[in-house]
Residue frames as a rotation matrix with the C-alpha (Angstrom) as fourth column:
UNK 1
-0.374 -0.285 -0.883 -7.66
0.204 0.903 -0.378 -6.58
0.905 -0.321 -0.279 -5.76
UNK 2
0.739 0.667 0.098 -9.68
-0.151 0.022 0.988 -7.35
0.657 -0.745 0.117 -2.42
UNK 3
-0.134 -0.956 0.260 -8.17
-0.627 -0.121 -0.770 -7.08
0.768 -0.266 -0.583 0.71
UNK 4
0.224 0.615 -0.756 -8.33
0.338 0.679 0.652 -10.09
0.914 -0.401 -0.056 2.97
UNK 5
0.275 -0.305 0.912 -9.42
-0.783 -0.622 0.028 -9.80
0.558 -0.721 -0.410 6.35
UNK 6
-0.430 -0.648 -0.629 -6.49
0.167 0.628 -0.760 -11.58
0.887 -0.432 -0.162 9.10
UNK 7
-0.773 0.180 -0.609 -8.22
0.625 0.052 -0.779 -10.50
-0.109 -0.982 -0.152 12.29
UNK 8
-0.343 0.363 0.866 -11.32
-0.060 -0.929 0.366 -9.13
0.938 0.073 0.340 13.55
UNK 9
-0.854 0.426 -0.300 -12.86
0.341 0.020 -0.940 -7.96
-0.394 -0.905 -0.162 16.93
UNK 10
-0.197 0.826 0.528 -16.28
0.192 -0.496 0.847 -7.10
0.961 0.268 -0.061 17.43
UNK 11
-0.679 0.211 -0.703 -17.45
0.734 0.202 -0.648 -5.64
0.006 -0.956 -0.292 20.82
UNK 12
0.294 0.765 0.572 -20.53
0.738 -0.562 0.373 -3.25
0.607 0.313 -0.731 22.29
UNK 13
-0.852 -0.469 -0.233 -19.67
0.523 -0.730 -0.441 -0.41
0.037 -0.497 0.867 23.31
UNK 14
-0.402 0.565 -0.721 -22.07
0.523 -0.505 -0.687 2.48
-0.751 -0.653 -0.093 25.15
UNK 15
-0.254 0.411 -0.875 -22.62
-0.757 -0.648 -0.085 4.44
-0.602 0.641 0.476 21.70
UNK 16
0.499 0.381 -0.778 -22.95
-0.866 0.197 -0.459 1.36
-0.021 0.903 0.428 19.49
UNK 17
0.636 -0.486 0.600 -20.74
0.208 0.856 0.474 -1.42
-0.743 -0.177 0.645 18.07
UNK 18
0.527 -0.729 -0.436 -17.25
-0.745 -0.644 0.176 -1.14
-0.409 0.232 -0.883 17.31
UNK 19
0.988 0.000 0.157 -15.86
0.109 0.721 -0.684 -3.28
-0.113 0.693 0.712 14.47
UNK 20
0.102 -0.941 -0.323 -11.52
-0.833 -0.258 0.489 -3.31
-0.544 0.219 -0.810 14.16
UNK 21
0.881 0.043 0.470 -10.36
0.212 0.855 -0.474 -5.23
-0.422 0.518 0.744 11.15
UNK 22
0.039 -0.951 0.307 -7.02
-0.159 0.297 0.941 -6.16
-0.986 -0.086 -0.140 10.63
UNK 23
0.958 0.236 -0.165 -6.40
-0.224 0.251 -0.942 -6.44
-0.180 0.939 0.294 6.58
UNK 24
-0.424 -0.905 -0.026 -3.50
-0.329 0.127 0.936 -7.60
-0.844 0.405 -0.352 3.91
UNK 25
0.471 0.103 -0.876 -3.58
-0.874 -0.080 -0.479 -7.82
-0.120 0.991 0.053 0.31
UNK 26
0.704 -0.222 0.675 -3.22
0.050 0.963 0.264 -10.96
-0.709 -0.152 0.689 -0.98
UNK 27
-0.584 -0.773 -0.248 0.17
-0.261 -0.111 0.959 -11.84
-0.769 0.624 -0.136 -3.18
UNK 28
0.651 0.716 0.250 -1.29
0.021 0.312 -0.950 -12.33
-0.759 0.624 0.188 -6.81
UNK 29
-0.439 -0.707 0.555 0.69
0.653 0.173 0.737 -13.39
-0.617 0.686 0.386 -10.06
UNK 30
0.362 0.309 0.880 1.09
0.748 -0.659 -0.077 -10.34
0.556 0.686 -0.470 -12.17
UNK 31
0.796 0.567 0.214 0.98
0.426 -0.775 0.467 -7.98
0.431 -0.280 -0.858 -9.32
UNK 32
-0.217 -0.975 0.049 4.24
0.269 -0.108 -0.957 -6.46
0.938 -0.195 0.285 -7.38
UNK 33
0.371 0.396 -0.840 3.52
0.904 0.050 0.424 -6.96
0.210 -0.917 -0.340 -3.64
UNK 34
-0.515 -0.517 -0.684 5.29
0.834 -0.486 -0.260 -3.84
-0.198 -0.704 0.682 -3.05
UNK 35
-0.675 0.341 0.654 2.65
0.403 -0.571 0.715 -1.83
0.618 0.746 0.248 -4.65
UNK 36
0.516 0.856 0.005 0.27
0.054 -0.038 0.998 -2.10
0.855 -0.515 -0.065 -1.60
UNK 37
0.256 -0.219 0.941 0.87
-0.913 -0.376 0.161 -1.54
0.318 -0.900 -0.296 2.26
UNK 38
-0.750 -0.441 -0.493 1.83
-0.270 0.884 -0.382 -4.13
0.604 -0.153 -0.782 4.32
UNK 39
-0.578 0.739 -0.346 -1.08
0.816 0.524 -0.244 -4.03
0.001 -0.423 -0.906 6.29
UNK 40
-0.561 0.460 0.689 -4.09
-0.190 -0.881 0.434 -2.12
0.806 0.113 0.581 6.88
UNK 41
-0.683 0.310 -0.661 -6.25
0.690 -0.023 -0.724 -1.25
-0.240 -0.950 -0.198 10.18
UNK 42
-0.537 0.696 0.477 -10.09
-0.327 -0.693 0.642 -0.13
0.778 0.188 0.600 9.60
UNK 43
-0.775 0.259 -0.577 -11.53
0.616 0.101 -0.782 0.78
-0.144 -0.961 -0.238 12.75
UNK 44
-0.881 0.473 -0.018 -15.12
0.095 0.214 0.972 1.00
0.464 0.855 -0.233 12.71
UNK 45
-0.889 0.430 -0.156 -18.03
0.193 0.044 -0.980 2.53
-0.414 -0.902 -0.122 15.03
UNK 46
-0.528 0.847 0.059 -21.61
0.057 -0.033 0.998 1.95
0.847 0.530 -0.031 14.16
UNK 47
-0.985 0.111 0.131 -23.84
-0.162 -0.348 -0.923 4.03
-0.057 -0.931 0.361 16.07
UNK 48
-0.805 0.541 0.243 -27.25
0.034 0.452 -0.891 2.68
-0.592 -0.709 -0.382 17.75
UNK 49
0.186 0.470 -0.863 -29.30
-0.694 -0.559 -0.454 5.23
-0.695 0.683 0.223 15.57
UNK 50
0.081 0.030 0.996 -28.24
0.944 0.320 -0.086 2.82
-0.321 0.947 -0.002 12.39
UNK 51
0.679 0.177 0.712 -27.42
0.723 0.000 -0.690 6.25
-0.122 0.984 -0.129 10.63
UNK 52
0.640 -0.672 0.372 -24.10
-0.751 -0.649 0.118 7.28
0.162 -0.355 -0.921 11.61
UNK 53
0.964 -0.241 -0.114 -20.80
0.258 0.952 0.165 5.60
0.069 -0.188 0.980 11.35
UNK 54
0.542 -0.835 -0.099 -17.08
-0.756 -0.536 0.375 6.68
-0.366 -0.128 -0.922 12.35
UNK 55
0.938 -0.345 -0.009 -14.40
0.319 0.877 -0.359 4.99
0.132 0.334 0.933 9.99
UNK 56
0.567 -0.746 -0.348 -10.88
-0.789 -0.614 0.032 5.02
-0.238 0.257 -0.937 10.55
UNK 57
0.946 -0.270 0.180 -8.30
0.324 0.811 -0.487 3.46
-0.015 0.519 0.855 8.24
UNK 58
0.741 -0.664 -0.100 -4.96
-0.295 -0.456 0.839 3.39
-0.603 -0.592 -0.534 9.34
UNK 59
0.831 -0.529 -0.170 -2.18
-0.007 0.295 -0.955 2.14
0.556 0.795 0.242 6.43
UNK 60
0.645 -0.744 0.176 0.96
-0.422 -0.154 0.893 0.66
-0.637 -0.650 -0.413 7.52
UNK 61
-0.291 -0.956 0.025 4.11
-0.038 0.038 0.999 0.91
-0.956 0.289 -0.047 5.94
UNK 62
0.778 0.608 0.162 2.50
0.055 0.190 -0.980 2.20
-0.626 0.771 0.114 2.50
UNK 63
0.024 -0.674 0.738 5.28
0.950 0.245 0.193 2.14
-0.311 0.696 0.647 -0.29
UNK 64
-0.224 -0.225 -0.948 6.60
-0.270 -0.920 0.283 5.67
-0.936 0.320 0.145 -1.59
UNK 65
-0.614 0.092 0.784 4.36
0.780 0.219 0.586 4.86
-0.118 0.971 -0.207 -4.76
UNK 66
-0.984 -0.180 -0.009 2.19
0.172 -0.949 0.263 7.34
-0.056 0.258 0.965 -6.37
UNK 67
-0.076 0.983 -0.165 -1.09
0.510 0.181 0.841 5.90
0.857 -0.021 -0.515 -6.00
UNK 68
-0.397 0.283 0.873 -3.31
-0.826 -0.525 -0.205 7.95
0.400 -0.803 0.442 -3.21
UNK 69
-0.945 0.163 0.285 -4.57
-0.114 0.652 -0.750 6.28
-0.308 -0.740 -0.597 -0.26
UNK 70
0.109 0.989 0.104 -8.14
-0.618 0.149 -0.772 6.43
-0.779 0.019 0.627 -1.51
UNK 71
-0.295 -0.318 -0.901 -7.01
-0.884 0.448 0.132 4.09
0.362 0.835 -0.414 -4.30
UNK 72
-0.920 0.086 -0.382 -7.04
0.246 0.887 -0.392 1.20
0.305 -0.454 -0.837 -1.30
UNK 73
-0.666 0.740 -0.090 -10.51
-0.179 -0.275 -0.945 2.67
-0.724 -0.613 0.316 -0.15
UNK 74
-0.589 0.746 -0.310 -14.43
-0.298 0.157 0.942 1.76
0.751 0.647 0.130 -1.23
UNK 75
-0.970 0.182 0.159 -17.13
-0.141 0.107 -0.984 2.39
-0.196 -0.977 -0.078 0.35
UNK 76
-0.538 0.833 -0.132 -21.04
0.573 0.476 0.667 0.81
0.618 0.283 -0.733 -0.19
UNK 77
-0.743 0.515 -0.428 -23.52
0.236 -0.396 -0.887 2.89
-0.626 -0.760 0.173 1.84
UNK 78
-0.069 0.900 0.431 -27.49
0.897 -0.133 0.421 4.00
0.436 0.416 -0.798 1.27
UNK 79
0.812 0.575 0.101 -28.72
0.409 -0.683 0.605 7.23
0.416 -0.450 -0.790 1.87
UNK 80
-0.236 -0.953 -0.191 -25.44
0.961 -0.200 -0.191 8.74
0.143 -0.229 0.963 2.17
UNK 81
0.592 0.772 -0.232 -26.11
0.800 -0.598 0.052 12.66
-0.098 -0.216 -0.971 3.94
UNK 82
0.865 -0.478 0.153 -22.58
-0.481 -0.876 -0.017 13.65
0.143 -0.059 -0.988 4.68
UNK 83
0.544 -0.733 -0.409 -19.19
0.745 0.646 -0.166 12.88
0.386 -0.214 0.897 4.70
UNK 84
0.844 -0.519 0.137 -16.62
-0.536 -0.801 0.266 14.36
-0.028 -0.298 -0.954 6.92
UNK 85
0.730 -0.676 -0.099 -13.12
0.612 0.712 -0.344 13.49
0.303 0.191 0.934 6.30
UNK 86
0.591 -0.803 -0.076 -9.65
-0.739 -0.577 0.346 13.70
-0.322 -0.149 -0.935 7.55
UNK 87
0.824 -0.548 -0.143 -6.47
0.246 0.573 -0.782 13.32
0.511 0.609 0.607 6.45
UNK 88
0.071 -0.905 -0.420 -3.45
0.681 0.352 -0.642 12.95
0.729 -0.241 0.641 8.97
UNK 89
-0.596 -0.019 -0.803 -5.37
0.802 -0.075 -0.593 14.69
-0.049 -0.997 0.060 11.60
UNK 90
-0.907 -0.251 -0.338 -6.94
0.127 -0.929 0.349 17.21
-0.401 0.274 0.874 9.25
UNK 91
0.393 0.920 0.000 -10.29
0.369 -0.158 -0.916 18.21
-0.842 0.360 -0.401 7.81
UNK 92
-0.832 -0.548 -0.084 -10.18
-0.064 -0.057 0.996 17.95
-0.551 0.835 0.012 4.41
UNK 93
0.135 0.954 -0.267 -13.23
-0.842 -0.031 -0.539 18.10
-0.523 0.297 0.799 1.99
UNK 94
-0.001 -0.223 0.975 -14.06
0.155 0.963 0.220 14.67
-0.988 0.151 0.033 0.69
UNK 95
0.988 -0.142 0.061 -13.65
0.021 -0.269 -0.963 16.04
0.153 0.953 -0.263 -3.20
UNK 96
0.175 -0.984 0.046 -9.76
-0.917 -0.180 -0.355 16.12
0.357 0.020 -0.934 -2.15
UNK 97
-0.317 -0.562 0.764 -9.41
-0.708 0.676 0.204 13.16
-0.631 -0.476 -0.612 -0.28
UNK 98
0.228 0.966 0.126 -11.42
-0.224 0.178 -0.958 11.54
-0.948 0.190 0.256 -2.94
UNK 99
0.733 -0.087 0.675 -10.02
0.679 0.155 -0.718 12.59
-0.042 0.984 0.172 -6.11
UNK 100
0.477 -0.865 -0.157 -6.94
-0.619 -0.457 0.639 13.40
-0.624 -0.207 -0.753 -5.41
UNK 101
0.895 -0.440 0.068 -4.07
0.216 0.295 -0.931 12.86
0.390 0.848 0.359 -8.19
């Protein structure tokens, strides 16, 4: 299921343009709304170059279910070189944050 997006800003900013989108999962028959966060926050900085981007995705109030946060995550990109990732302030290799069980 797609999350929809309730707010967005766009503004320029000295390295690039910074994108903040406000999400929420829509309610769907079948589904148990408590399965999913109540909201989500994916702050976005796309630098000048075009080949560099900083994402962060904040999750609020996620349910004590067993699904991993990368469950709510999907990303489209060309010419991918590198990912760095953290998790909850950490460096983490993106094979863990990834495929994590």
């Amino acid at each position: 299921m797609k999350a929809n997006v309730i707010n967005q800003i766009t503004r320029k900013e000295k390295q690039g343009v910074r994108i903040i989108s406000e999400l929420a999962f829509p309610e769907h028959e079948g589904v148990d709304k408590r399965m999913y966060p109540e909201r989500m926050q994916v702050n976005t900085l796309l630098y000048r170059s075009g080949k560099k981007a900083d994402v962060a995705v904040t999750i609020y109030k996620k349910p004590a279910v067993r699904l991993p946060e990368t469950y709510l995550l999907s990303f489209n990109a060309d010419n991918i070189r590198s990912i760095i990732a953290e998790k909850v302030g950490e460096r983490v290799g993106a094979k863990k944050l990834f495929w994590s069980m």
